[in-house]
Backbone bond lengths (Angstrom), bond angles and torsions (degrees), N, CA, C in turn:
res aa  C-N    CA-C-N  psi(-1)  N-CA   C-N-CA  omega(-1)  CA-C   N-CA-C  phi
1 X - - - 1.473 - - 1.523 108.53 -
2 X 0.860 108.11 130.83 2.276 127.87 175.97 1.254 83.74 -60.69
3 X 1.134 89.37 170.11 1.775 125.65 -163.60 1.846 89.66 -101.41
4 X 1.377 123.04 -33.64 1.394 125.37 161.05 1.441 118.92 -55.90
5 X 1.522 115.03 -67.35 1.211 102.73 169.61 1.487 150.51 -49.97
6 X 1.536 106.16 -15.86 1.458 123.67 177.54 1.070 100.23 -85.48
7 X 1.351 115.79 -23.69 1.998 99.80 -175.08 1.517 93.24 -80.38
8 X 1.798 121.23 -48.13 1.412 104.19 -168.71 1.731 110.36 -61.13
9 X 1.208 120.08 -20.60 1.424 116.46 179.12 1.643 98.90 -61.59
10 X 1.905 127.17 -80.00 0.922 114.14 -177.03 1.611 124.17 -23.27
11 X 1.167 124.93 -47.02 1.422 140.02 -157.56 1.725 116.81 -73.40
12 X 1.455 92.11 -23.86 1.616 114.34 -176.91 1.934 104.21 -73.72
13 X 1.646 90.93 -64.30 1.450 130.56 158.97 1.988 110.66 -20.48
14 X 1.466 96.61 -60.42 1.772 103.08 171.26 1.405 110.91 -66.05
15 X 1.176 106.76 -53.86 1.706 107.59 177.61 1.454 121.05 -39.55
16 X 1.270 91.85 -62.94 1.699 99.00 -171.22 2.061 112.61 -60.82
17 X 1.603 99.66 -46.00 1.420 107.07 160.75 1.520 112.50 -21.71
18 X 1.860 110.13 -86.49 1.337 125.35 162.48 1.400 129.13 -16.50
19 X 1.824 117.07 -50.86 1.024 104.32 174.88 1.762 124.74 -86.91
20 X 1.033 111.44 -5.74 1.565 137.21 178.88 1.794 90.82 -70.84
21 X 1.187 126.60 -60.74 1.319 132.52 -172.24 1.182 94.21 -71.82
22 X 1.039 143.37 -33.03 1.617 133.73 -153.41 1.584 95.41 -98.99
23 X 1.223 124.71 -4.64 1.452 120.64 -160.63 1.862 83.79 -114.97
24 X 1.142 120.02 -43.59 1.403 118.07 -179.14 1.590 104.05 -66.06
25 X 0.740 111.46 -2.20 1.940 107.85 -174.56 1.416 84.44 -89.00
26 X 1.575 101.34 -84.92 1.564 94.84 -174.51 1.271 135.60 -20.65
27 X 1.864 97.77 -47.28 1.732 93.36 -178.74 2.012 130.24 -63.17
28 X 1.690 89.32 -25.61 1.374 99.52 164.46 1.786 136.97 -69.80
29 X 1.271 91.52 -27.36 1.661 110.79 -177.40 1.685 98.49 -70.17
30 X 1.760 102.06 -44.26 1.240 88.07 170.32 1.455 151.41 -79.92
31 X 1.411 80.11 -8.33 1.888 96.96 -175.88 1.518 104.95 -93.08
32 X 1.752 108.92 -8.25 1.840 109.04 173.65 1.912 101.72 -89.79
33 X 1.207 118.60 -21.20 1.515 115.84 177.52 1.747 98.14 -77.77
34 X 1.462 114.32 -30.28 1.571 101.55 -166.19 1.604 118.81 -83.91
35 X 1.418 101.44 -3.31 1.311 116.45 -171.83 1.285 114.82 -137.75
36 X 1.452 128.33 59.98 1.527 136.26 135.37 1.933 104.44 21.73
37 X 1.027 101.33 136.98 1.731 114.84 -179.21 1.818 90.18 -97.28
38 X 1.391 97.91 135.87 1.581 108.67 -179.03 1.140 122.97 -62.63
39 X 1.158 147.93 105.61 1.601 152.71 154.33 1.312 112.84 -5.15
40 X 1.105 135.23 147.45 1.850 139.69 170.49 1.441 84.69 -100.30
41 X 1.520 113.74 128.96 1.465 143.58 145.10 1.308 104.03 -17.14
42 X 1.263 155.81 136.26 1.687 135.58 137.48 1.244 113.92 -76.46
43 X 1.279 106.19 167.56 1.479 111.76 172.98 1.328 126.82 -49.33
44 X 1.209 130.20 108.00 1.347 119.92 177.85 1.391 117.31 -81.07
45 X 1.595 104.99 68.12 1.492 122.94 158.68 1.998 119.89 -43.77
46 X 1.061 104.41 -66.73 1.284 97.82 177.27 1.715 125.20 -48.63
47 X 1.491 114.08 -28.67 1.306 125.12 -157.69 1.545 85.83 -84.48
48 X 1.401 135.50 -47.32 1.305 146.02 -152.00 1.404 102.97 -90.37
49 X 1.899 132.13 -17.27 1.463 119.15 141.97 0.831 132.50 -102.69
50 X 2.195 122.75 8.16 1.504 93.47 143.12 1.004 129.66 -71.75
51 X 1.275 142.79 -21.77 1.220 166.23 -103.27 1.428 93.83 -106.97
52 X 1.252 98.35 -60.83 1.918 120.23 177.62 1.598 115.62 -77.34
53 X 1.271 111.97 -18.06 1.643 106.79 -178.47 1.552 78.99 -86.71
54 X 1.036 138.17 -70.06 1.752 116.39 -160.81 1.262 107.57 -75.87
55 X 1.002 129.72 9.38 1.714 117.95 158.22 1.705 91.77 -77.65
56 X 1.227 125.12 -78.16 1.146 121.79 -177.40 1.650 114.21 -32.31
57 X 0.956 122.09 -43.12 1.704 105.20 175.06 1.410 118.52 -78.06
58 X 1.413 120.88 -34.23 1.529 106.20 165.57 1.172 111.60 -82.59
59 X 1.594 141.63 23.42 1.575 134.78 142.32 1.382 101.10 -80.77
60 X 0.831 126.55 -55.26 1.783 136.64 -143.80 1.675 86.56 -65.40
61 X 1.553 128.95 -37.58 1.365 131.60 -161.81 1.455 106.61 -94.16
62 X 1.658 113.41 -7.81 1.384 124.64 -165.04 1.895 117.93 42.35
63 X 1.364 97.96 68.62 1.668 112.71 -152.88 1.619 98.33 -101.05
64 X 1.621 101.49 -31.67 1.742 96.87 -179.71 1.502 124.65 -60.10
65 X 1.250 123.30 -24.06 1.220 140.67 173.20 1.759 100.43 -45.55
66 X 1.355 105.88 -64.86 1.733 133.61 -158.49 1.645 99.08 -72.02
67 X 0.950 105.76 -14.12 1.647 119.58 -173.17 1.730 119.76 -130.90
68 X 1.165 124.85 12.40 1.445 137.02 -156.56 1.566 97.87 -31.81
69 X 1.118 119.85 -86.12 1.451 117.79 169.40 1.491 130.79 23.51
70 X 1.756 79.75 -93.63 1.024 97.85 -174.46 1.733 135.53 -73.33
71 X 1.508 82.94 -26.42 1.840 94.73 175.27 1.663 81.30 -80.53
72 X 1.067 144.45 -97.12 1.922 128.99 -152.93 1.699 93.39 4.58
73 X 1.436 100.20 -68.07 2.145 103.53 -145.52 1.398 93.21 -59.98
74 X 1.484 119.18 -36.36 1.692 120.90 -154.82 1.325 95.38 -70.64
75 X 1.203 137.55 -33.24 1.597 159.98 -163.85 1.978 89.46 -63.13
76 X 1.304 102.17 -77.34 1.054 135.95 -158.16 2.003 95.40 -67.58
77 X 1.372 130.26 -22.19 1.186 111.74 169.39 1.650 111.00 -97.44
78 X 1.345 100.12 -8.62 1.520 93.77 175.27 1.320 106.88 -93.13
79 X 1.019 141.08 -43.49 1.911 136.71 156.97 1.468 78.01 -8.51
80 X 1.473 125.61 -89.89 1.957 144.15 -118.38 1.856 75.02 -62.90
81 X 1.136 107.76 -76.31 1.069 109.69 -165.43 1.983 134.67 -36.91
82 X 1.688 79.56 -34.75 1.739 78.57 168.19 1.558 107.17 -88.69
83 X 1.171 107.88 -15.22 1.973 100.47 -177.72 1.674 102.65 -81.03
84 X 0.660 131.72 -32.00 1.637 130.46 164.54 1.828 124.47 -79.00
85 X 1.241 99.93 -13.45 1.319 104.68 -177.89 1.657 111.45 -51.73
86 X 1.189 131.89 143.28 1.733 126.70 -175.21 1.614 98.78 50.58
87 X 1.150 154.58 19.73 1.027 136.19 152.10 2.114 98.49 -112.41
88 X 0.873 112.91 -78.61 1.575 125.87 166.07 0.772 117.93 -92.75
89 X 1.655 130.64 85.05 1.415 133.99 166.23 1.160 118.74 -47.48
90 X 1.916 116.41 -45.83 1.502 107.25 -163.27 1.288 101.73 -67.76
91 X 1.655 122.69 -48.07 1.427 120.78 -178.62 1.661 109.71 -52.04
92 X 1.058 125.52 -52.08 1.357 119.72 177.85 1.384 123.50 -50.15
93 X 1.757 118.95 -58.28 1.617 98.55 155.52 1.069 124.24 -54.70
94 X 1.164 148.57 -52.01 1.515 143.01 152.69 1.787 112.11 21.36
95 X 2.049 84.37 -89.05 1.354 96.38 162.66 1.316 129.53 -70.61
96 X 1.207 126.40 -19.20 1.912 106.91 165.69 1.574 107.75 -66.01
97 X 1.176 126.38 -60.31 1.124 139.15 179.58 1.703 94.26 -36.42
98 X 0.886 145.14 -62.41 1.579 131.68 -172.70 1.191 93.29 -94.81
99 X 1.041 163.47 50.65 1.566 159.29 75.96 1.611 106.91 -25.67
100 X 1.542 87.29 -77.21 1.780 99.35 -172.00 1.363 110.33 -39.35
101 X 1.581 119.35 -59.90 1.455 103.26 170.09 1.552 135.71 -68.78
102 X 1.031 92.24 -17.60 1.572 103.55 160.81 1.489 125.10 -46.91
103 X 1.481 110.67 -51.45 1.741 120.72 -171.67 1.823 92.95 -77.95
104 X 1.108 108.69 -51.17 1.433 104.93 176.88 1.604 126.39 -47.01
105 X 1.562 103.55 -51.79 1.548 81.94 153.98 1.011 142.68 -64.04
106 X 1.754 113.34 -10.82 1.391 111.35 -164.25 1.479 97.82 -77.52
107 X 1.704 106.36 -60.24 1.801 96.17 162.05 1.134 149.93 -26.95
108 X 1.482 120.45 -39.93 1.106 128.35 154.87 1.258 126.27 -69.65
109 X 1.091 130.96 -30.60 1.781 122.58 164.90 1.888 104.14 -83.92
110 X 1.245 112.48 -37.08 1.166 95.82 -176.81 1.230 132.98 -76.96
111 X 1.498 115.15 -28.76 1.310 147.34 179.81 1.754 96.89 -44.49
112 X 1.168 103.86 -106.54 1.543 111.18 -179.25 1.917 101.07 -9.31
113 X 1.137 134.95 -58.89 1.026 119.74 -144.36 1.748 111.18 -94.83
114 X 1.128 112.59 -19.34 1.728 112.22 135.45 0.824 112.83 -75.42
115 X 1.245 168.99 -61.52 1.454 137.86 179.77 1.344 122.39 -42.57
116 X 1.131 116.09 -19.49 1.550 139.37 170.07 1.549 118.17 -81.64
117 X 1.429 107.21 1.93 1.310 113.90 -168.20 1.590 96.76 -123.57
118 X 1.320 112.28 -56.12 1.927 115.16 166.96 1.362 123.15 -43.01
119 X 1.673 103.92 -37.72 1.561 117.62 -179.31 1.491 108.81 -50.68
120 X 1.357 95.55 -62.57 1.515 109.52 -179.64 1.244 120.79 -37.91
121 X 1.380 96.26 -46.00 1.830 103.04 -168.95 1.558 100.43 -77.19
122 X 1.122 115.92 -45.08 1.504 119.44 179.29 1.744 106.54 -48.12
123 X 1.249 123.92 -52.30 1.545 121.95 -159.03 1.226 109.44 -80.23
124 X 1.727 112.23 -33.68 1.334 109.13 164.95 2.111 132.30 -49.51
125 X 1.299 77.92 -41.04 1.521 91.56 164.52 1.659 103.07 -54.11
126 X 1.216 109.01 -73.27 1.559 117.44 -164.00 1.251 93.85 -44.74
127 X 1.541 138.39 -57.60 1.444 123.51 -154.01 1.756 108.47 -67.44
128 X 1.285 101.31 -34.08 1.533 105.80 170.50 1.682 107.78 -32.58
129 X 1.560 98.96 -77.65 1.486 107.76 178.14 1.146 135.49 -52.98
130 X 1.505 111.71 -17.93 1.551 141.51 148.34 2.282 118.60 -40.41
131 X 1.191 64.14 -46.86 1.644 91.68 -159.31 1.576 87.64 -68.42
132 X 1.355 142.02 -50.88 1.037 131.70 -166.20 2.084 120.43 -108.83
133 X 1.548 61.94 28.75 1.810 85.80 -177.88 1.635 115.55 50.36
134 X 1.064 118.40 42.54 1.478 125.11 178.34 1.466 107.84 -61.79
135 X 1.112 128.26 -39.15 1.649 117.91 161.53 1.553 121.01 -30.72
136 X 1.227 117.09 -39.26 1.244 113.88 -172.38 1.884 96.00 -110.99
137 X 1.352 139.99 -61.20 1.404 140.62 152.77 1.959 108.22 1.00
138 X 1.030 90.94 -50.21 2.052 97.59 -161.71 1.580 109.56 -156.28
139 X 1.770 100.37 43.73 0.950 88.71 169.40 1.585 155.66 -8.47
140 X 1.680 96.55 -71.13 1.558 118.27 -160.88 1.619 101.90 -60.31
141 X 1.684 120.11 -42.82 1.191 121.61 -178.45 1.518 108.34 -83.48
142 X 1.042 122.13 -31.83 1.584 107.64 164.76 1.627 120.68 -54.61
143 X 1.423 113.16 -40.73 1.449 101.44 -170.00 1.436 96.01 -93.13
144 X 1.555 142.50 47.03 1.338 143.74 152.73 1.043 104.73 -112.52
145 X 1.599 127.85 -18.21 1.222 140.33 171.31 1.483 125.90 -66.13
146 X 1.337 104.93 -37.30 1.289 142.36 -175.01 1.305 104.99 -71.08
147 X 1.270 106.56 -50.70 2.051 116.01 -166.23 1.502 90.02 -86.35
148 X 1.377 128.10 -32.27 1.549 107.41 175.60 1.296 110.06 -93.77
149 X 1.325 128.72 20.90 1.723 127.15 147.32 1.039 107.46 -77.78
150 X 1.867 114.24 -71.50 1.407 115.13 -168.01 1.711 117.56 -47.56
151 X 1.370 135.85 -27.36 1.123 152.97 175.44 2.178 108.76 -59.79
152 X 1.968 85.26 -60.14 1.585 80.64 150.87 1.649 153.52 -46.06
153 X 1.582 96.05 -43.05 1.368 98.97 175.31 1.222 104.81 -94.84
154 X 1.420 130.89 8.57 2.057 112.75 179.98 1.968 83.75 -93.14
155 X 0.898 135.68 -35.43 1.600 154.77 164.13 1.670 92.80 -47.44
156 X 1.277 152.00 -68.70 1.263 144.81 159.69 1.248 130.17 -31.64
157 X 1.434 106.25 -61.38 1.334 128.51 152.73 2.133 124.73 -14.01
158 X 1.777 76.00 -72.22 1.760 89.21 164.80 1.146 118.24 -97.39
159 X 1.173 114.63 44.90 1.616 127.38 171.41 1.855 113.60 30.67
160 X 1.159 120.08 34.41 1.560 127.78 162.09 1.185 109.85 -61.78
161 X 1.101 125.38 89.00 1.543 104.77 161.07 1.379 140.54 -36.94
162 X 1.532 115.22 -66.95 1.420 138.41 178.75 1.714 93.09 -42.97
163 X 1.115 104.23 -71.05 1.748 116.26 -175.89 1.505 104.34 -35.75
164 X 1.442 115.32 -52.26 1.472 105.81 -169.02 1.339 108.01 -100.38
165 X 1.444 137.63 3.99 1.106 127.75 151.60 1.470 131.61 -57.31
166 X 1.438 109.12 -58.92 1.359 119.08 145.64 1.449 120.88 -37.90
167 X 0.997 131.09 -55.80 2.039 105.80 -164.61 1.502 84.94 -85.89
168 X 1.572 139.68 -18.55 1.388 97.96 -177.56 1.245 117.77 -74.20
169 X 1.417 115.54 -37.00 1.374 113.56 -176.45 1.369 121.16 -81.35
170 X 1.453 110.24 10.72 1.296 115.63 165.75 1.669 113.49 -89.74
171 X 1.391 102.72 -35.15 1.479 109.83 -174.54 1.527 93.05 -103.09
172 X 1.140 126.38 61.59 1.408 135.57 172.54 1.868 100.57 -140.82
173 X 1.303 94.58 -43.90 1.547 91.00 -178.29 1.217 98.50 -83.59
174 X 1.409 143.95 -35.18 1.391 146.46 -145.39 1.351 83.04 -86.13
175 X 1.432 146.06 -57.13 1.423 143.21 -169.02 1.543 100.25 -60.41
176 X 1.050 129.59 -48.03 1.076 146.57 -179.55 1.889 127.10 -49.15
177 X 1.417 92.55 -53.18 1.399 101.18 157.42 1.932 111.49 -72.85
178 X 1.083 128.35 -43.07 1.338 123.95 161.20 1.213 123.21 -39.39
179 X 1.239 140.83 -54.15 1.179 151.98 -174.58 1.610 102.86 -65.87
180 X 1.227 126.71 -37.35 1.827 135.97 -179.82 1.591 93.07 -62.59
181 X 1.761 111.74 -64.13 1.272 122.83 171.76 2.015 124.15 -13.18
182 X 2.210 92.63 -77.25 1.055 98.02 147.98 1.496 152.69 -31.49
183 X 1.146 86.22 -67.04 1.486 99.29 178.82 1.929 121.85 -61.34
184 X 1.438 97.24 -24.15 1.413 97.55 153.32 1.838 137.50 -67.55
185 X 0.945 75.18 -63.29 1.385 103.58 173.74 1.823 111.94 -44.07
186 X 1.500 105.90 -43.00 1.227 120.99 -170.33 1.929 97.87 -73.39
187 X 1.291 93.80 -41.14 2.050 109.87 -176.50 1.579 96.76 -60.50
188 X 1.074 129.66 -17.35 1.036 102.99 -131.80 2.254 71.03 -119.31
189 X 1.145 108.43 -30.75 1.729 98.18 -144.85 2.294 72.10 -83.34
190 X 1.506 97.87 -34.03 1.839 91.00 166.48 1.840 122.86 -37.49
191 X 1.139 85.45 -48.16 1.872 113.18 177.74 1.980 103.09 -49.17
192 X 1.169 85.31 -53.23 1.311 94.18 -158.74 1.446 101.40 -72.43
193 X 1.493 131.18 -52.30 1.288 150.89 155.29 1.505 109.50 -17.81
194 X 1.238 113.28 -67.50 1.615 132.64 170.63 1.828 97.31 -55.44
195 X 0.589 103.37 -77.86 1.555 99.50 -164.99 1.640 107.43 -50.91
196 X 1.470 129.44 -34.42 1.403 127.37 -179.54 1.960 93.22 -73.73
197 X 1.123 114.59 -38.09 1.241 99.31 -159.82 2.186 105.34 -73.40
198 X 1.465 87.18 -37.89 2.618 91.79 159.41 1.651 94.06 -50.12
199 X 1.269 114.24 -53.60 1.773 96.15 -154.14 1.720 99.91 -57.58
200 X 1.004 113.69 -32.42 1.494 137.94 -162.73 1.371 106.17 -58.23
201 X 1.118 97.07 -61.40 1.773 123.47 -173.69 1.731 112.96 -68.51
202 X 1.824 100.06 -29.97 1.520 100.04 177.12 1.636 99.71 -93.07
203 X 0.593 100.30 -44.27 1.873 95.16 163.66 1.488 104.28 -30.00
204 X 1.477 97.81 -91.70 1.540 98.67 -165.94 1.729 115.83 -31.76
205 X 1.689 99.71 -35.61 1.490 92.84 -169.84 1.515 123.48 -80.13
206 X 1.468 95.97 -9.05 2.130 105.31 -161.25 2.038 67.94 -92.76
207 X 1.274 145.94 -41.94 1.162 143.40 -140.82 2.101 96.33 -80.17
208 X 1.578 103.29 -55.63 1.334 96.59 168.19 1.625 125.87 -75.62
209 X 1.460 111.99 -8.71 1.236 128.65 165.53 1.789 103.41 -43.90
210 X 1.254 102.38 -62.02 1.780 119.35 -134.41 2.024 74.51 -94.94
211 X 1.296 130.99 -26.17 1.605 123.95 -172.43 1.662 103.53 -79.44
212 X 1.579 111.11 -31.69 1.529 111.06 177.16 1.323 111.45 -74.41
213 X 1.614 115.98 -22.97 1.461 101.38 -164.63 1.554 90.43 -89.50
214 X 1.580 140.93 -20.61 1.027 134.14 164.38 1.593 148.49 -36.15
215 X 1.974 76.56 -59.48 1.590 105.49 158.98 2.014 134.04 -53.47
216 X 1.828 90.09 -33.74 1.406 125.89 153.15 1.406 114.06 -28.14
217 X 1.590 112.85 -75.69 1.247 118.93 -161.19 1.407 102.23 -92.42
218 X 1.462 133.91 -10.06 1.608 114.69 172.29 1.175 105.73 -99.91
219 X 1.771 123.70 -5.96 1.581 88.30 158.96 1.709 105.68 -102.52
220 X 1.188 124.76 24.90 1.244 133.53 154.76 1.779 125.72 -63.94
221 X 1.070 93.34 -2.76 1.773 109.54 -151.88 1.746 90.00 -96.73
């Protein structure tokens, strides 16, 4: 081989190199346009205070008890969720996100059954005040008592807690003070009853008293 031909060989040799490289560029430029660089997660701020506003309402109602179960796991995905939070967002919403539904079920199964537990205590009161006929005894405060029950249970009804916590234990004391009401009132008209029925009784007796000592002197005669 000439000393010509080896250069045109080298020279062929560069070319083809060049286009081999020039074809690998391309293929990369294109596979960086076809494939988008991945987004960072954001903070899943919002997920991490619902998370905590319904933890806070099924404490405040003491609901985990009524629900053991299910509050343990709900417990246990919100831990995951705050220990990954700013480190693994996706894992961290993950776990808030099954937190959140987590407390919600717990509310919903647990819910109903304290409210089912206030009721009780509430009506028992009422029947008390029932019992001594305070409807008619003290009227005016019984039937305010009344409108803040019925108010309670349409509040039960739509499963509000807050709403029906309040009027029961409002119309728990309000029955409650009625029934003291009653129950005075009732002691007292007894009192009065008792005592008309002594005057009654000393009557009759000063009355056959004063007829024997009568009878006394006409067959004394």
């Amino acid at each position: 081989m000439t000393s010509g031909e080896a250069r045109g060989r080298r020279t062929r040799m560069r070319k083809t190199l060049l286009i081999v490289l020039a074809g690998a560029a391309l293929l990369m430029a294109a596979s960086c346009k076809s494939t988008p660089p991945e987004e960072a997660v954001p903070l899943p701020e919002t997920e991490l205070a619902k998370a905590k506003e319904l933890k806070a309402k099924a404490d405040l109602y003491k609901l985990g008890p009524l629900a053991q179960a299910e509050y343990t796991a709900t417990e246990s995905d919100l831990k995951a969720g705050e220990e990954t939070y700013g480190k693994d967002n996706a894992a961290s919403k993950a776990s808030l996100d099954k937190a959140i539904a987590g407390y919600q079920a717990v509310i919903a199964k647990a819910g109903p059954l304290y409210l089912g537990t206030i009721h009780d205590r509430t009506a028992a009161a009422k029947k008390a005040a029932d019992d001594l006929k305070a409807s008619v005894a003290v009227k005016d405060d019984y039937a305010k008592a009344q409108a803040v029950y019925d108010r309670a249970l349409a509040a039960k009804t739509s499963g509000d807690l807050e709403a029906a916590t309040k009027d029961y234990e409002e119309a728990r004391k309000m029955f409650e003070a009625v029934k003291v009401v009653a129950q005075q009132k009732r002691d007292k008209a007894l009192a009065a009853n008792a005592d008309a029925a002594q005057a009654l009784d000393e009557s009759a007796a000063k009355a056959a008293e004063a007829q024997a000592a009568l009878d006394a002197e006409t067959f004394g005669e």
